[in-house]
C-alpha positions as CSV (number, residue, x, y, z in Angstrom):
1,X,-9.3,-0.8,39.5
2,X,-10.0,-1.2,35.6
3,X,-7.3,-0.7,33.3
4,X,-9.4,2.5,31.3
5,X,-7.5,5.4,32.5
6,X,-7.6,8.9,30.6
7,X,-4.9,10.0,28.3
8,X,-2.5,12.8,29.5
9,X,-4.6,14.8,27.2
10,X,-7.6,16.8,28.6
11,X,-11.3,14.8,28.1
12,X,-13.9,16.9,26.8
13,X,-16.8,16.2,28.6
14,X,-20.6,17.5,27.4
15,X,-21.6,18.4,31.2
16,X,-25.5,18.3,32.2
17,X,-27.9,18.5,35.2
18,X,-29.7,16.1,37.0
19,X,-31.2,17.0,40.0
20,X,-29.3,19.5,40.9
21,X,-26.0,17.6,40.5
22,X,-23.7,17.7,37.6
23,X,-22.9,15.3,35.4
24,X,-21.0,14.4,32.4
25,X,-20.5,11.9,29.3
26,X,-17.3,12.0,26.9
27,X,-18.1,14.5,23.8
28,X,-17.0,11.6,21.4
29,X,-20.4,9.9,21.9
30,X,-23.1,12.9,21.8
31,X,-24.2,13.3,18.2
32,X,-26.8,15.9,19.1
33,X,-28.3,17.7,21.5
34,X,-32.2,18.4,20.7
35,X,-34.9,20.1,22.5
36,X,-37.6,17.6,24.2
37,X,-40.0,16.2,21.2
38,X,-42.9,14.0,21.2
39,X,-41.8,10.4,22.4
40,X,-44.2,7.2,21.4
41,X,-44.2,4.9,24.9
42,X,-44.0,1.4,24.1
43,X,-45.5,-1.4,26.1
44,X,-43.6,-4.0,27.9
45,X,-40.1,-1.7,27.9
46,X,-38.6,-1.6,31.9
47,X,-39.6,1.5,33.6
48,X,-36.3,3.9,32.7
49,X,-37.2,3.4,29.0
50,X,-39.3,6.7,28.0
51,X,-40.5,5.2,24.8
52,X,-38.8,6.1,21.5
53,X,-39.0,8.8,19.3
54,X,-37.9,9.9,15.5
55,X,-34.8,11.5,14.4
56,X,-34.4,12.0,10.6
57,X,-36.2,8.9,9.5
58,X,-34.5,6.6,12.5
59,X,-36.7,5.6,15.6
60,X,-34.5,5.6,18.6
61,X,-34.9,4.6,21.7
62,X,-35.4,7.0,24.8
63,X,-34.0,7.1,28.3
64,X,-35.2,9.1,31.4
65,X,-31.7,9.3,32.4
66,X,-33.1,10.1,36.1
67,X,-35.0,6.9,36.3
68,X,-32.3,5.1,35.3
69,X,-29.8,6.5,37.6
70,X,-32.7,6.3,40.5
71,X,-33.1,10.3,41.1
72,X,-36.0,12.1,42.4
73,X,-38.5,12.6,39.5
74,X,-39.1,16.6,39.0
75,X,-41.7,17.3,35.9
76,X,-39.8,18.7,32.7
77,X,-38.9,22.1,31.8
78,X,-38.1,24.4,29.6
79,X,-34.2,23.6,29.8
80,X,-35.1,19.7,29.2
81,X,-33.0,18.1,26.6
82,X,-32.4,15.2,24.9
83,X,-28.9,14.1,24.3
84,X,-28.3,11.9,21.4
85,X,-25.2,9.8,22.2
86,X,-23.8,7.0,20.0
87,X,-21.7,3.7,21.7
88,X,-21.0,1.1,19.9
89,X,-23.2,1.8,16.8
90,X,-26.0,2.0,18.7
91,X,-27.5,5.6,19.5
92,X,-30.3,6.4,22.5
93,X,-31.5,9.7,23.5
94,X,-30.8,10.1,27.0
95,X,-33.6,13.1,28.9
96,X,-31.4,15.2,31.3
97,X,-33.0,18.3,33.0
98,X,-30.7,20.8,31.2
99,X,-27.3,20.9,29.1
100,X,-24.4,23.6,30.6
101,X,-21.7,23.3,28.8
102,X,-18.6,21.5,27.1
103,X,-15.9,21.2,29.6
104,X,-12.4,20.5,29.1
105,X,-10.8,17.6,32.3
106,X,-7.6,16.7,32.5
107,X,-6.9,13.5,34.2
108,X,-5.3,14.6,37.3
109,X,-8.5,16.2,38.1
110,X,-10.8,12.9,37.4
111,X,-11.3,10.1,40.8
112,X,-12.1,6.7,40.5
113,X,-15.5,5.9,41.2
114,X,-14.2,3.5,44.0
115,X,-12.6,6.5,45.7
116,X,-16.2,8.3,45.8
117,X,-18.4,5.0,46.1
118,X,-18.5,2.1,47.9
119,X,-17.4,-0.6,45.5
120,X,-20.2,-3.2,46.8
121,X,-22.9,0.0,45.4
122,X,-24.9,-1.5,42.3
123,X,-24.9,2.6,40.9
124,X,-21.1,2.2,40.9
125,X,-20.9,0.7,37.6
126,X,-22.7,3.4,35.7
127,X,-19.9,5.7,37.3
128,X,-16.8,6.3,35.3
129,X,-15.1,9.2,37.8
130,X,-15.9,12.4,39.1
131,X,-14.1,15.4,37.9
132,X,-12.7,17.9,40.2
133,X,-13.1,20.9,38.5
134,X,-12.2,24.0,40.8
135,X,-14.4,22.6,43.9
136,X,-16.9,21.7,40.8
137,X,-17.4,18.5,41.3
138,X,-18.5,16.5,37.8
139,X,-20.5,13.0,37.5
140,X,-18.5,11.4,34.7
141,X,-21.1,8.4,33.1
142,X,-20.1,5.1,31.3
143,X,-22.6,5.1,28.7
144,X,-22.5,1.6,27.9
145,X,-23.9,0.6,31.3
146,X,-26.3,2.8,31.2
147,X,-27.7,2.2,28.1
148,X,-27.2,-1.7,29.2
149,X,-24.6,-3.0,26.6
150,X,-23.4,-4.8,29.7
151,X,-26.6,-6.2,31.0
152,X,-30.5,-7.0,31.1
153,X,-31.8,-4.7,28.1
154,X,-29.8,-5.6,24.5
């Protein structure tokens, strides 16, 4: 198990939909939460990458975060929003189906991803927990796999 563990204090998580599951990314890394805008494709970027798109003068890039986490493609809505997160000085817009609601998790009620996945899985890295929330059950994300500080797409 990986030494990151939460602090007795609660997490406040930005929660989202996907799918029809719930999931959730730590508040400290969403700059802004906007509603879905023109997005330029650009050629030669691997298939999760929706293109990139301008905010305030900076282009950034954009992710179809249900590409990237290999779920069912459904055509956008209304409720779709891009969530601007920040890790490591690098910010992406992430597309998620819809934004619920900031919730506060306290460590007892987050599981290891190894409890919920098998640990051989290749999606278990972009897992960080799941929160327990009342029988709500809560995706957590590590943001820097998914954007792919860790991997194939600095």
């Amino acid at each position: 198990m990986s030494e990151k563990t939460y602090s007795n204090d609660e997490v406040q998580v930005v929660a989202f939909k996907l799918a029809r599951e719930e999931y959730g990314v730590d508040i400290l890394n969403v700059q802004e939460i906007k509603k879905l805008t023109d997005i330029t494709r650009v050629p030669y970027t691997p298939d999760f990458i929706k293109g990139v798109m301008n905010l305030r003068g900076s282009v950034l890039p954009v992710i179809d975060l249900k590409k990237r986490l290999s779920l069912v493609e459904e055509p956008y809505s209304e409720d779709t929003r891009i969530i601007i997160v920040k890790v490591d000085d690098i910010s992406v817009g992430m597309i998620v189906d819809a934004v619920t609601e900031v919730l506060a998790v306290g460590p007892e009620s987050i599981e290891a991803p190894e409890a919920v996945v098998d640990g051989n899985a290749s999606g278990n890295s972009f897992i960080s927990g799941v929160g327990n929330l009342n029988n709500r059950l809560v995706i957590m994300l590590k943001l820097n796999e998914i954007i792919g500080l860790n991997s194939e797409v600095k």
